[in-house]
C-alpha positions as CSV (number, residue, x, y, z in Angstrom):
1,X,165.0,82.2,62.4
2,X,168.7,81.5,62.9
3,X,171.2,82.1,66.0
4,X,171.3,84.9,67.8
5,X,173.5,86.0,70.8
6,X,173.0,88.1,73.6
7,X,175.9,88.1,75.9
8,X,179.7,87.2,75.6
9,X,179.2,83.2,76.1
10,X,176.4,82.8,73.4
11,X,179.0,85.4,71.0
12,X,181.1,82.6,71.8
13,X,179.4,80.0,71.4
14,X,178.2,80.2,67.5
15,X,178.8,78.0,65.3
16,X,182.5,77.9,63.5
17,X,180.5,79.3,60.2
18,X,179.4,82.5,61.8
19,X,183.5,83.2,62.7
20,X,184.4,82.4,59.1
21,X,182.0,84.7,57.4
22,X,184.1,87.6,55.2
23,X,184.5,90.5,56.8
24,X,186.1,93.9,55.5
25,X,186.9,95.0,59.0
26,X,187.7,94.4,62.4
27,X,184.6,95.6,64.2
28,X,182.5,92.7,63.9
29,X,185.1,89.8,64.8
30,X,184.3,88.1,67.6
31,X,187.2,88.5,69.8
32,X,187.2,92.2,69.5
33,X,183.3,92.6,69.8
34,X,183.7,91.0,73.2
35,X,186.5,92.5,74.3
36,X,184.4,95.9,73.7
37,X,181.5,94.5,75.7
38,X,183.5,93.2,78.6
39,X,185.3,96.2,78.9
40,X,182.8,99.3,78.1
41,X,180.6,100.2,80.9
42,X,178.3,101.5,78.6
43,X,177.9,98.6,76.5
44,X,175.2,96.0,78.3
45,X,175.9,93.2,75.8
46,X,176.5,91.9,71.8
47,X,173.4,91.6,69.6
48,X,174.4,89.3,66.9
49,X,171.8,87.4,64.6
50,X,172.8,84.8,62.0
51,X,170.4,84.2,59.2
52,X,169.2,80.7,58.7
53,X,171.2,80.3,55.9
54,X,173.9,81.0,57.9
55,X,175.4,83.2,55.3
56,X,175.2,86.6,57.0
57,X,175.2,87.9,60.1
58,X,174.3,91.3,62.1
59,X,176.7,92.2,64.6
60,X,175.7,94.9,66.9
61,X,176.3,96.2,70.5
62,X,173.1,97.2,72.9
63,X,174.4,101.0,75.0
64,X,173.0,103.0,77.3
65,X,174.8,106.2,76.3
66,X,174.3,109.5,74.9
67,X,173.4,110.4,71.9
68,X,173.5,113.8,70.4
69,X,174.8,116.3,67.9
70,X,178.7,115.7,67.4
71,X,180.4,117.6,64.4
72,X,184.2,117.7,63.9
73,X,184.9,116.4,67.9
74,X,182.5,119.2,69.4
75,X,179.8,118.3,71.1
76,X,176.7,120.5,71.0
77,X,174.1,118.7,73.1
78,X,172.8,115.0,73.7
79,X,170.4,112.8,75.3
80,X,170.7,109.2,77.2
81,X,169.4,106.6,75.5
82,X,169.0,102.9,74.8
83,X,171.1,102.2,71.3
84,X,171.7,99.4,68.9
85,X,175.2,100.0,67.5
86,X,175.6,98.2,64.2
87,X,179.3,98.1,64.0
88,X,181.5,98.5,61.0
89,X,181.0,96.1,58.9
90,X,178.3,94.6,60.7
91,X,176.3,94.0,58.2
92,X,177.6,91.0,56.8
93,X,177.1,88.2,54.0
94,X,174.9,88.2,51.1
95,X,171.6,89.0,52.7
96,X,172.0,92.6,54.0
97,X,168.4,93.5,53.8
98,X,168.2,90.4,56.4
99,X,170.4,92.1,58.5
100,X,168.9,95.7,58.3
101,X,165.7,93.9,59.6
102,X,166.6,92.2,62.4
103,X,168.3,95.4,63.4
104,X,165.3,97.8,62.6
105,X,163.4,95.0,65.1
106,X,164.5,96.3,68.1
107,X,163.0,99.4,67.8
108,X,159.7,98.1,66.7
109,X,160.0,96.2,69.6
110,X,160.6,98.9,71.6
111,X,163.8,97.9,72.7
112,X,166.0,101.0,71.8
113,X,165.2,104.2,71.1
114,X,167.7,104.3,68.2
115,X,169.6,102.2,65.8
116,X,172.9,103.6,64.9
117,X,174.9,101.8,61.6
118,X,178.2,102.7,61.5
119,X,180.4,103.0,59.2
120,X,177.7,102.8,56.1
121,X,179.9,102.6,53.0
122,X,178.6,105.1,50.7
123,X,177.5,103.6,47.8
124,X,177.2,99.8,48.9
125,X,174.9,97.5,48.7
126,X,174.3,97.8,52.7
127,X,173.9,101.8,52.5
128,X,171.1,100.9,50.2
129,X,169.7,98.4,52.3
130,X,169.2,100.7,55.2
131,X,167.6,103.6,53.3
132,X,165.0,101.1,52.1
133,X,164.6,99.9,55.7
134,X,164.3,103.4,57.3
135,X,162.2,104.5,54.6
136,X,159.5,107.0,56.5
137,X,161.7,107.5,59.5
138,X,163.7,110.1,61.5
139,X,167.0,109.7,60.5
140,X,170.2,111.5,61.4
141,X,173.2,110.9,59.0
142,X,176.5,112.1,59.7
143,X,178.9,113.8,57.6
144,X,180.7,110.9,55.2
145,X,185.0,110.2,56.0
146,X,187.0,108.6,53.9
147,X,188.9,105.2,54.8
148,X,192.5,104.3,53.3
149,X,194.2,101.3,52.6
150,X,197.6,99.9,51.2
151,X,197.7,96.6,49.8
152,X,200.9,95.1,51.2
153,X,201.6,92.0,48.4
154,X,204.7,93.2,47.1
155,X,208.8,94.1,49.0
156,X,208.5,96.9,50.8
157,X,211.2,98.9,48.5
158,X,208.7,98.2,45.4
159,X,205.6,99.2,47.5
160,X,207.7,103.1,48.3
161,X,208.8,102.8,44.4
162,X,205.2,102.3,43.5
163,X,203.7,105.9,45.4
164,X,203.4,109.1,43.2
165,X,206.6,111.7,43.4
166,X,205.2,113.6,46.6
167,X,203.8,110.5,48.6
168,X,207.7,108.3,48.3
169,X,209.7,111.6,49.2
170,X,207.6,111.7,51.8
171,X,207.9,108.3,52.9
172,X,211.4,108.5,52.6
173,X,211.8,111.7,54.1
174,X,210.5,110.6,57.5
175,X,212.4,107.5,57.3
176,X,215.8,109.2,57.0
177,X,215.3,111.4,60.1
178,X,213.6,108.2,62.2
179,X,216.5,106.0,61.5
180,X,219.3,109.0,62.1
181,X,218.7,107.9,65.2
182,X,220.4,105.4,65.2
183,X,221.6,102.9,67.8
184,X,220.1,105.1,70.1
185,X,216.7,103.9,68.5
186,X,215.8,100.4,69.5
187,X,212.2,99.0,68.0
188,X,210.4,96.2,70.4
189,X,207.6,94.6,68.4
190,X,204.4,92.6,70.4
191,X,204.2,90.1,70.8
192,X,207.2,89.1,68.5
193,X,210.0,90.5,71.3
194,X,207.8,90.3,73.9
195,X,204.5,89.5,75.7
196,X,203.9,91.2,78.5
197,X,201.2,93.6,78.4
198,X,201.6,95.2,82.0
199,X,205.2,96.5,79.9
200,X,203.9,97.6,77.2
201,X,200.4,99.3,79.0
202,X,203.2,101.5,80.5
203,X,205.2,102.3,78.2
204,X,202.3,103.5,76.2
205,X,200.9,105.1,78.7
206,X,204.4,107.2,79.0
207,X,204.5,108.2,75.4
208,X,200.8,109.1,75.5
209,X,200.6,111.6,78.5
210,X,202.6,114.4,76.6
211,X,201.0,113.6,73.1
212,X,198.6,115.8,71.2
213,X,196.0,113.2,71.3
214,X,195.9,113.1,75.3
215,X,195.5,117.1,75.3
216,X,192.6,116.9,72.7
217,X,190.7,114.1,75.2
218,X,191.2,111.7,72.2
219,X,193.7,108.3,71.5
220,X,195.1,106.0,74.0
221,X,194.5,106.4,77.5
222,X,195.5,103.6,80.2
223,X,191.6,102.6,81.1
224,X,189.2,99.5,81.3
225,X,189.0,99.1,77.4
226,X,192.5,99.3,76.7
227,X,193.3,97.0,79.4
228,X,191.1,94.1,77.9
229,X,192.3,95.4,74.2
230,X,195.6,94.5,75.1
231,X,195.4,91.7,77.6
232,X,193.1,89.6,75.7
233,X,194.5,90.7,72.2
234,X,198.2,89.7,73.3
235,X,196.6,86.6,74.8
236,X,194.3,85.5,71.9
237,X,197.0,86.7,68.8
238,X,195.4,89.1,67.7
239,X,196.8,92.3,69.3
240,X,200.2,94.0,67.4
241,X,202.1,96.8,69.2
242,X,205.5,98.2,67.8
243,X,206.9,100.3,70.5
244,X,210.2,102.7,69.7
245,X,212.9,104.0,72.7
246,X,215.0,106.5,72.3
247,X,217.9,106.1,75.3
248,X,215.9,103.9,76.9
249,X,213.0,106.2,76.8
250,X,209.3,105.5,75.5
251,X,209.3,107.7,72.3
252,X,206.2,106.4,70.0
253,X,204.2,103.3,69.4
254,X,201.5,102.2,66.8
255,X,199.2,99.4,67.2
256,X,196.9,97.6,65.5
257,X,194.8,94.9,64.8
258,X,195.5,91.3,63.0
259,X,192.7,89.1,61.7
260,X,193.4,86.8,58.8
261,X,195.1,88.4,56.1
262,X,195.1,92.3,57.7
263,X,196.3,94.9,60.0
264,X,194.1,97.5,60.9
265,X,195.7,100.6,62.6
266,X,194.0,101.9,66.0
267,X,196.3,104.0,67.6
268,X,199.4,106.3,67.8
269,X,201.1,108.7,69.4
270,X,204.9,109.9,69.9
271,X,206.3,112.0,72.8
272,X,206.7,115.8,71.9
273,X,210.7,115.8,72.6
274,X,210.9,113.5,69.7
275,X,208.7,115.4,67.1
276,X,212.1,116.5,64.8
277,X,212.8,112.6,64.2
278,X,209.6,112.1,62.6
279,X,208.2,109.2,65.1
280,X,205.1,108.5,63.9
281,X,205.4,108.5,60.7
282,X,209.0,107.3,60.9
283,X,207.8,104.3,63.0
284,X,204.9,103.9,60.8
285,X,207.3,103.1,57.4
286,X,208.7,100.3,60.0
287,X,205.3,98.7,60.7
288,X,204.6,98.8,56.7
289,X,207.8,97.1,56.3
290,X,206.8,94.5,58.6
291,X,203.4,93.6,57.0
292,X,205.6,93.2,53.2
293,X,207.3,90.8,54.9
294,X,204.9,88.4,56.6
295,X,203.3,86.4,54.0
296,X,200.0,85.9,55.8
297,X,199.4,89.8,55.5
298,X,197.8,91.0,52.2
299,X,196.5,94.8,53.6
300,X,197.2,97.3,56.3
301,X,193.8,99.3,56.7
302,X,194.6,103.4,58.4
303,X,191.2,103.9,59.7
304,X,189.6,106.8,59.5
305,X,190.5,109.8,58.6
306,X,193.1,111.4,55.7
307,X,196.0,112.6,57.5
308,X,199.0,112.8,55.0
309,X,201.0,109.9,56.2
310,X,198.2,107.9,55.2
311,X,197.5,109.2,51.7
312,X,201.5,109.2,51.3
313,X,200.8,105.1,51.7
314,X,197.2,104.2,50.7
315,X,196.2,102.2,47.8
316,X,192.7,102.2,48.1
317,X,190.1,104.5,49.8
318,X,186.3,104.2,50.3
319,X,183.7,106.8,51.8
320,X,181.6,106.0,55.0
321,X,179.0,107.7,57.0
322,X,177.3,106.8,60.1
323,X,173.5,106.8,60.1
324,X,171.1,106.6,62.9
325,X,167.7,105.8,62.6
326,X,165.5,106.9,65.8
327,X,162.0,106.0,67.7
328,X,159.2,108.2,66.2
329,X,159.7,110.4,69.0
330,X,159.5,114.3,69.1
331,X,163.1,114.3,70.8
332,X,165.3,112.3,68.6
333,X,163.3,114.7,65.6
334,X,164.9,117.5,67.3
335,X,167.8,115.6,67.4
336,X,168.3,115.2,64.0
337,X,167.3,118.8,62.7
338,X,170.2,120.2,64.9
339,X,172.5,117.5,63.8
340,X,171.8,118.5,59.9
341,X,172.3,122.4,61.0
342,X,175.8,122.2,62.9
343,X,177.3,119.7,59.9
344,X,176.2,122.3,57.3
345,X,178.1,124.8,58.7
346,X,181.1,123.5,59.3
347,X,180.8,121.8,55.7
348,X,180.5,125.8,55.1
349,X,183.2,127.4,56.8
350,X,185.8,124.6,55.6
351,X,184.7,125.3,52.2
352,X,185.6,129.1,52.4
353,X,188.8,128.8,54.6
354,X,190.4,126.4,52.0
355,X,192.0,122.7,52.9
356,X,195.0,124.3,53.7
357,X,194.0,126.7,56.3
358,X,192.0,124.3,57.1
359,X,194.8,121.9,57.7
360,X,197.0,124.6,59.2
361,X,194.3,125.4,61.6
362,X,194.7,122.0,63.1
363,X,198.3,122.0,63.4
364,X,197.5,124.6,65.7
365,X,195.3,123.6,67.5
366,X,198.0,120.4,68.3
367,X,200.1,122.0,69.1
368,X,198.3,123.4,72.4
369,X,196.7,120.3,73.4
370,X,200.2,119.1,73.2
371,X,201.7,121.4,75.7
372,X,198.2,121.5,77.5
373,X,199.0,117.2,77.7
374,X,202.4,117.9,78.9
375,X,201.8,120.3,81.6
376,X,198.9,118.0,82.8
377,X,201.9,115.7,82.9
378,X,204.2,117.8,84.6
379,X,201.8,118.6,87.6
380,X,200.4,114.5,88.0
381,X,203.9,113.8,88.0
């Protein structure tokens, strides 16, 4: 039957060959899949199987949240429920149909009403694997994003010489006005210049309050989860935050997340009196720089998502989708019908605006929930 593990001390517990298994992403390591569960009210524990051959796993999270129709950050409806969250890349090893089962389980046992796999690559081996699995059922898939990449094994000058014409301007453009700056600039990296995470929680928190991200309701926000991210990621080694001042003032951090040979990305975000220098992706040429130089660092993953600064850097990019299969309930039916609907049409209206209306759209739309962020600011202040 294998190991399974159904809290944080069992998670912990598994045997050294579970930990060492290849993974493609950060998701389903250990440290950071119980640093979720600790910290997510909505997360009652991990679910993690290891096959008796010990060569894969199934790494999961058991919520009590909603679960509804959510296309391009709107919401348009939802229902509680009892959900198996396969992360990404929780699927793991060379046994996925192994995996899909012990997954599909819990809802033959009547444990959740749905089982959500995230992060499906499109194409793979594991996408395959599920369709075969939820063969007959309700399923909900989501529209697919792309992931990007830069493989990091060469000096950083050969890695900007190496992009097409438009991506290295690009790159270089943004570096120029970051490091016009100056002296007035000065970069602190975590936990290489220092360790204290109560520091750098407010200093992030600072830069974060006026951002975009804050006035959208998305990105960092000083709560329970990114507490433990940073605590225990400082603490464990795991955890990298590069932090930029500007006169002594918080202007723009990245951080991200090390486990063996790569950095993944999870967050930014700059403070709108700094936008003419560039920060993010100023300070973002800075972290790249970083990982060319540390010879234990192969890749820097983006994340989700296709922003420019990204495709000026990536390498590499893959397609993912998230899939939910559901209870053979009426609900979760309706669920699903509705879910198809809404990404249709905005698949539609994106189609006949263009990408770059698109694109110029969102600018837009940053632009107030930056001044929305700042004047919520303002007033706590």
């Amino acid at each position: 039957m294998g190991a399974r593990a159904r809290s944080v001390e069992e998670l912990q517990a598994l045997d050294p060959s579970f930990h060492a298994l290849p993974r493609r992403s950060v998701d389903s390591q250990a440290p950071l899949l119980a640093a979720v569960v600790r910290a997510r009210a909505d997360v009652e524990a991990p679910y993690v199987c290891v096959s008796p051959s010990g060569r894969s796993a199934l790494c999961a999270r058991l919520e009590q949240r909603r679960i509804g129709v959510r296309v391009a950050f709107r919401s348009f409806g939802s229902f509680r429920a009892r959900i198996a969250a396969v992360v990404d890349d929780g699927i793991v090893g060379d046994d996925p149909e192994w995996c899909v089962q012990q997954a599909l389980g819990l809802l033959a046992a009547g444990e959740v009403d749905a089982v959500q796999f995230q992060c499906l690559r499109v194409g793979s081996v594991e996408e395959a694997a599920v369709q075969r699995g939820a063969a007959g059922r309700t399923v909900q898939r989501e529209d697919p994003v792309v992931h990007l990449e830069v493989a990091v094994d060469c000096p950083n000058d050969e890695l900007v010489a190496s992009r097409d014409r438009r991506s290295r301007e690009g790159i270089r453009r943004s570096r120029r006005k970051f490091d016009q700056l100056g002296e007035r600039r000065v970069i602190t990296r975590w936990p290489a210049d220092a360790d204290d995470p109560e520091v750098l929680l407010g200093q992030m928190e600072a830069i974060a309050a006026t951002g975009y991200q804050r006035g959208m309701g998305v990105g960092f926000e000083r709560d329970a989860l990114h507490e433990e991210l940073v605590r225990a990621g400082l603490k464990e080694g795991w955890f990298r935050a590069w932090v930029a001042a500007v006169d002594g003032v918080p202007a723009v951090f990245w951080t991200a997340f090390a486990f063996g040979d790569r950095w993944t990305l999870y967050e930014t975000a700059f403070a709108e009196q700094f936008a003419d220098a560039a920060p993010g992706a100023g300070l973002l040429s800075h972290v790249v720089e970083d990982a060319c130089a540390d010879p234990q660092v192969t890749t820097v993953g983006f994340g989700l998502g296709e922003a420019r600064y990204k495709r000026d850097w990536a390498s590499h990019e893959w397609m993912t989708a998230d899939v939910t299969v559901f209870a053979p309930r009426l609900r979760w039916k309706a669920v699903a019908a509705v879910q198809r609907g809404a990404s249709w049409a905005v698949t539609t209206v994106r189609q006949r605006l263009g990408e770059e209306r698109v694109q110029a759209l969102k600018q837009r739309l940053r632009r107030r929930a930056a001044g929305s962020a700042r004047r919520d600011a303002e007033r706590s202040g």
